[in-house]
C-alpha positions in Angstrom: 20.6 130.7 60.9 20.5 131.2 64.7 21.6 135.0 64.6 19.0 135.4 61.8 16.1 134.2 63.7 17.2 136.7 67.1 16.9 139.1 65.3 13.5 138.1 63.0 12.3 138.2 66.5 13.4 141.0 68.1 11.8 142.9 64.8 8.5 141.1 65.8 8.7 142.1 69.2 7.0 145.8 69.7 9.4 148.1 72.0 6.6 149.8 72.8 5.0 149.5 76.3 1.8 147.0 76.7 1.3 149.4 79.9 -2.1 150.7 79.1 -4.8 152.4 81.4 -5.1 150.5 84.6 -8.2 149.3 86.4 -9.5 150.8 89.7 -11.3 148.5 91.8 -10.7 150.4 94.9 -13.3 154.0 95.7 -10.0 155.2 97.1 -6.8 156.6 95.2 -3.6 155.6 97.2 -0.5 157.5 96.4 2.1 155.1 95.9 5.4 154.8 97.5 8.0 156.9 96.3 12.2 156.3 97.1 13.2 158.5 99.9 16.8 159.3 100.4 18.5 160.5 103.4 19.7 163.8 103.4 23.1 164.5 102.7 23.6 168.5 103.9 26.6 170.7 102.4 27.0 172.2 105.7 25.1 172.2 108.9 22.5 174.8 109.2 23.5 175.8 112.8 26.9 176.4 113.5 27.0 175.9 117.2 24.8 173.4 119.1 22.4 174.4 121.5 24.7 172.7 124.3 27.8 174.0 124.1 26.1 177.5 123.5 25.7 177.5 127.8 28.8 175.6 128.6 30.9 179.3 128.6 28.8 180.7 131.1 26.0 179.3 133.4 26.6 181.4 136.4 27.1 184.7 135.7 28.0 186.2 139.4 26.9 185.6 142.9 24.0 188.0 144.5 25.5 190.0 147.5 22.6 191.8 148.9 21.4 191.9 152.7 18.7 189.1 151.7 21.2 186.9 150.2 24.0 187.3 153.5 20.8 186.4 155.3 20.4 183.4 153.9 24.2 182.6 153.4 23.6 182.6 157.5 21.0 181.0 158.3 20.1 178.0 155.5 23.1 177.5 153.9 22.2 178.9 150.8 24.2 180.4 148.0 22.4 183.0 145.3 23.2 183.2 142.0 22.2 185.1 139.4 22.6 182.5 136.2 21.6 182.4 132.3 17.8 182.5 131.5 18.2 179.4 129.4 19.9 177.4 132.0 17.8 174.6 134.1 18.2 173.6 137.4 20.6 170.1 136.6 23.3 172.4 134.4 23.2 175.0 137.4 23.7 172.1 140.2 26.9 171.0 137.3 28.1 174.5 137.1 28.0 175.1 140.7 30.0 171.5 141.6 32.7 172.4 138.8 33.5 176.0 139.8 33.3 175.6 143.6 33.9 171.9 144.1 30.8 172.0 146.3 27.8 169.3 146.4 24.9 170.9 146.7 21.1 169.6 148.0 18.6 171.4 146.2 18.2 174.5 143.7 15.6 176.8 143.8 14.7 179.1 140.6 12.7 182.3 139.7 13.1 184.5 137.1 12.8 188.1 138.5 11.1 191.2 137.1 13.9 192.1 135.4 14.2 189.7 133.4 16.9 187.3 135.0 17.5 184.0 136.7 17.9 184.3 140.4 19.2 180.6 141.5 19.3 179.3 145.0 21.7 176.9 145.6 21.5 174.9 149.1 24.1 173.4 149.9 24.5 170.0 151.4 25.5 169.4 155.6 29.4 168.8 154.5 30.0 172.0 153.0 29.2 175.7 155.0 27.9 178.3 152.9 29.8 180.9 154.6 33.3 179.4 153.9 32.8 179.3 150.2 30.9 182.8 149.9 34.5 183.6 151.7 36.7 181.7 149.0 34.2 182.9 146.4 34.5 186.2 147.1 30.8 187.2 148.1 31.3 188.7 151.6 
């Protein structure tokens, strides 16, 4: 009968492997390609991205010493003392959203204390002396 010989021959058939010992022809041993998944965290290893970690305070307060009146006078310049991390295009933001000012050009150095001195110079619409005013510098 048919179900007879299926299973003559699956008794003929060995379930063991013919997979025996391969041939190199290549000098060379090339690891071979194994599945890579994508990584599927639990939880995210930093809780807070490096981003938002500035957004609560760039500027930390504006520099009122002689020098800095000086240049409030004569260029049109604003000093701030800002975060250390902070780079000149998120101090040009932070200085447009607090003051609604536009402003030309910033200048950075860090000083021997260890902080960010920022100057701000501000664009021909805007007088520096007005906003140190509303700001609260002089």
């Amino acid at each position: 009968s048919a179900k007879a010989a299926a299973v003559a021959k699956k008794l003929t058939k060995s379930t063991k492997s013919k997979k025996g010992t391969r041939i190199h022809t290549k000098v060379h041993f090339y690891r071979p390609q194994t599945l890579s998944l994508e990584r599927k965290p639990k939880y995210a290893r930093k809780s807070v991205s490096k981003e938002s970690k500035l957004e609560h305070g760039i500027i930390k307060y504006p520099l009122t010493t002689e020098s800095s009146m000086k240049l409030i006078e004569d260029s049109n310049t604003l000093v701030f003392i800002v975060d250390i991390k902070a780079n000149k295009r998120q101090i040009k933001q932070a200085v447009k959203d607090l003051y609604q000012i536009e402003c030309d050009k910033v200048n950075t150095l860090i000083t021997p204390r260890g902080l960010k001195k920022s100057y701000v110079r501000l664009s021909k619409d805007f007088d520096a002396l007005d906003v140190a005013n509303r700001v609260g510098v002089i």
